[in-house]
C-alpha positions in Angstrom: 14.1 0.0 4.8 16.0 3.0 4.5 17.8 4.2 7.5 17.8 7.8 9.0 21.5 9.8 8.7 22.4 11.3 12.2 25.2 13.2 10.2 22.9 15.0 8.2 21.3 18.7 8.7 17.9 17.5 7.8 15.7 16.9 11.0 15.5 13.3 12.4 11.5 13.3 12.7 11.6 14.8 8.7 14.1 12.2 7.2 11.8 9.6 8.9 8.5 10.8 7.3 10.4 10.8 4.2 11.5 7.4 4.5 7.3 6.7 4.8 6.2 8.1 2.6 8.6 6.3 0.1 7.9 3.1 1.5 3.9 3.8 0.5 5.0 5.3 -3.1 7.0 2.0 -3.5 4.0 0.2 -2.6 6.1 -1.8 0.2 3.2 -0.7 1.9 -0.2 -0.7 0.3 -3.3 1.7 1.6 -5.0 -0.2 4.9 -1.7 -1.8 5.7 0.0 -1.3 9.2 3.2 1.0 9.1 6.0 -0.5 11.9 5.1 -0.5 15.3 6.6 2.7 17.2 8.4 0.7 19.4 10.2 -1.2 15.8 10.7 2.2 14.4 12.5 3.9 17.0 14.7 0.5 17.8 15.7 0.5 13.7 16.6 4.2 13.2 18.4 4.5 16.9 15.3 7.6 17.2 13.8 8.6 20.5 9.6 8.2 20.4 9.2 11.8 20.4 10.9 11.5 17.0 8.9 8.5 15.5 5.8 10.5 16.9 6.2 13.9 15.7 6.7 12.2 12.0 3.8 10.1 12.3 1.7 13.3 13.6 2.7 15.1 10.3 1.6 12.5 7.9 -1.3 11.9 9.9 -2.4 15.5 9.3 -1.6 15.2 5.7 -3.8 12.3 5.2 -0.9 10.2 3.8 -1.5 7.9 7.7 -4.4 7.6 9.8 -4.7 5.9 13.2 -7.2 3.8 14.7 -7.5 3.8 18.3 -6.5 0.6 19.9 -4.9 -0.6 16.5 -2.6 1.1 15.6 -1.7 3.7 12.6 -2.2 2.7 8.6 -1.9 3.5 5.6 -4.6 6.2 3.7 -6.3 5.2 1.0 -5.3 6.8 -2.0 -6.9 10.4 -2.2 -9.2 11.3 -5.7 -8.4 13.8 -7.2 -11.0 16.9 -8.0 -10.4 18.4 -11.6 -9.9 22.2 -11.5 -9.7 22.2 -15.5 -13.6 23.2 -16.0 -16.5 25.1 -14.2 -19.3 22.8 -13.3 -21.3 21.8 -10.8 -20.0 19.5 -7.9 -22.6 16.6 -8.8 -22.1 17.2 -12.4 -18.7 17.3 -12.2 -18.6 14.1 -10.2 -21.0 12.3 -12.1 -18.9 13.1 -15.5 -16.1 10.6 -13.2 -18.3 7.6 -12.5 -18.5 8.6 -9.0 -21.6 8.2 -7.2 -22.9 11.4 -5.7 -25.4 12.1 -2.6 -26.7 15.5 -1.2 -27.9 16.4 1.8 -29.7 19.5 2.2 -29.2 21.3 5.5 -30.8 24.3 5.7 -32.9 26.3 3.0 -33.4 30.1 4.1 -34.7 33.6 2.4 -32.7 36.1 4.2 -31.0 39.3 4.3 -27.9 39.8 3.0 -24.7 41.1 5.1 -22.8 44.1 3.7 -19.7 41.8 2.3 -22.8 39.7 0.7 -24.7 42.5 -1.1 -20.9 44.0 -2.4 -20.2 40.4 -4.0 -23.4 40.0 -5.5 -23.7 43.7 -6.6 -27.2 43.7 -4.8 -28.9 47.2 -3.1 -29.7 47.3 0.3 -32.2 44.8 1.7 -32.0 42.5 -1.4 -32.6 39.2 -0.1 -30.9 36.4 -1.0 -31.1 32.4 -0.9 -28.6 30.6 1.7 -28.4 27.4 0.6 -26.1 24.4 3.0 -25.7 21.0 1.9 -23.5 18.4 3.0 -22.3 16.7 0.1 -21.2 13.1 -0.3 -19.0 11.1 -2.7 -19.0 7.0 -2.9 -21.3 7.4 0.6 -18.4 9.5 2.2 -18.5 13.2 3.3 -16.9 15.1 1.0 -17.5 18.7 1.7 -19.9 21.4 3.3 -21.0 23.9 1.3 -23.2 27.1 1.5 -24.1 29.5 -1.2 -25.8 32.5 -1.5 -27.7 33.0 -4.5 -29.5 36.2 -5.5 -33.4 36.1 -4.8 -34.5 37.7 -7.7 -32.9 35.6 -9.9 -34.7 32.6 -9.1 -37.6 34.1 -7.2 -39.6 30.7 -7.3 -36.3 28.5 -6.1 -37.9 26.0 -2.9 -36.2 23.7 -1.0 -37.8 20.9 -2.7 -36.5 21.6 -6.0 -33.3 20.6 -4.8 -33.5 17.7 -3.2 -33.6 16.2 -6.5 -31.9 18.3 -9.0 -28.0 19.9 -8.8 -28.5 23.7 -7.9 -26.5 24.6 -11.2 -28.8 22.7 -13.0 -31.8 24.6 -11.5 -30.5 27.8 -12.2 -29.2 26.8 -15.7 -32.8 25.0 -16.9 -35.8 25.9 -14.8 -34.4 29.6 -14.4 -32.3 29.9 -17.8 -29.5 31.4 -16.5 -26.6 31.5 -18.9 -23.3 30.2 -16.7 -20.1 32.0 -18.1 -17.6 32.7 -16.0 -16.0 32.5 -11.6 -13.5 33.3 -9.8 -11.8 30.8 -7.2 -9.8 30.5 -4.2 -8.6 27.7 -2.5 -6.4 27.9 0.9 -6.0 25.7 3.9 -7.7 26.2 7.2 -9.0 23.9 10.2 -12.0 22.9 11.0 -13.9 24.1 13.6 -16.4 21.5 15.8 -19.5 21.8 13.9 -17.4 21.3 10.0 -15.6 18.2 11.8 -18.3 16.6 12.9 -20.5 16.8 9.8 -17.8 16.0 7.6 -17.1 12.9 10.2 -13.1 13.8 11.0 -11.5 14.9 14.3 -11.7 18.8 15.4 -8.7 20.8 14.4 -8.0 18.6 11.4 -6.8 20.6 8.4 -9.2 21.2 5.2 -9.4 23.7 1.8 -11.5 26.3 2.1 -13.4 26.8 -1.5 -14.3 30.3 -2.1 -16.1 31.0 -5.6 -18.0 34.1 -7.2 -20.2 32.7 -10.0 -21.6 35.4 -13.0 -23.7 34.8 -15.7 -24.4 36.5 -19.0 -23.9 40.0 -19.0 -21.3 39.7 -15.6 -23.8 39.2 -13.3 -23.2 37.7 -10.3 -25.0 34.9 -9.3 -24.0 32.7 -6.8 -21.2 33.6 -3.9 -20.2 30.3 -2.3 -17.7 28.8 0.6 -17.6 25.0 0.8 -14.6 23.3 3.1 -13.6 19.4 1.9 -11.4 17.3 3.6 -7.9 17.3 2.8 -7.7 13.7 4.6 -9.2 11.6 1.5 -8.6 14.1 -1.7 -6.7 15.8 -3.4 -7.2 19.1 -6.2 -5.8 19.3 -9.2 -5.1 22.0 -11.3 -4.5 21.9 -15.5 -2.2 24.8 -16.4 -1.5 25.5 -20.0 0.8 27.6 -21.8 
């Protein structure tokens, strides 16, 4: 293993999480496997623990580590990677990748929508609209928790029971015939408050990407406004650019 350079600029604690991370891209250590005790790390480098710790820390946030209390730290398995190439559907866009996809619907309401929701949607005043929450699993692991808001009068007929079995893009697109054309994404980072960690099964505070989407159909209608956060701790986005 590659030793840290006291003589150069680069932070102690930042050469060290380098030195990691290429230790796991090397596969000299493989996803589940035990990094070097603190104590080992700190003897080899001639680092103080605060060092060792602060680099752990910072991988551990990344996902690249993860610790297990009593154990010690390990290894992440390798994070999938979610497509940004296409616009579909989260189950049909996992489902195209082999992946085994379960929903789990939280909350079904007919409300009012607030200001900033009628001005995405392009509704009138006291337009109601569908708030939809489901926490959404991939392989049996929570994935992300999402909730949209989806114009009532576009789907008038929409229950809670439609989609427990069926996608909601599949709804709109074949019981509703809604024509799908076009959205506009954002992605940034953000942490998790208490009730996002604990239905998404992480610690509080832990960092995740915040999905913002505005969905239109023929005509450039809105249709859908949506916020889902996923874990940053298991996967990964990727996005196809082309010139």
């Amino acid at each position: 293993m590659q030793k840290v350079d006291k003589t150069s600029p680069v932070p102690l604690y930042y050469q060290l999480k380098n030195i990691l991370v290429e230790l796991i891209e090397n596969e000299e250590l493989q996803p589940d496997d035990p990094i070097p005790p603190e104590r080992e790390l700190c003897e080899y480098h001639g680092v103080s623990r605060m060092t060792v710790n602060k680099a752990v820390v910072s991988l551990v946030n990344q996902g690249v580590l993860y610790r297990e209390q009593g154990k010690g730290t390990f290894v992440a398995p390798h994070k999938g990677k979610y497509t940004l190439s296409g616009l579909f559907g989260f189950t049909e866009d996992m489902e195209r990748r082999g992946l085994t996809v379960r929903t789990t619907l939280i909350s079904f309401e007919k409300k009012e929508a607030t200001k900033k929701i009628l001005e995405t949607l392009k509704l009138e005043d006291h337009q109601p609209v569908f708030e939809i929450t489901r926490l959404r699993y991939v392989e049996e692991e929570p994935y992300a928790l999402e909730t949209a808001y989806i114009p009532v009068y576009l789907c008038e007929t929409l229950t809670a029971d439609m989609l427990q079995d069926h996608s909601l893009y599949g709804l709109l697109t074949g019981e509703f015939g809604l024509q799908i054309e076009h959205a506009y994404q954002t992605i940034e980072p953000v942490l998790m408050n208490d009730y996002e960690s604990n239905m998404l099964d992480v610690k509080k505070n832990k960092l995740a990407l915040l999905f913002s989407r505005r969905t239109y159909v023929k005509g450039n209608i809105p249709m859908e406004m949506t916020k889902a956060i996923y874990r940053s701790d298991r996967y990964k986005f990727e996005v196809t650019l082309q010139r």
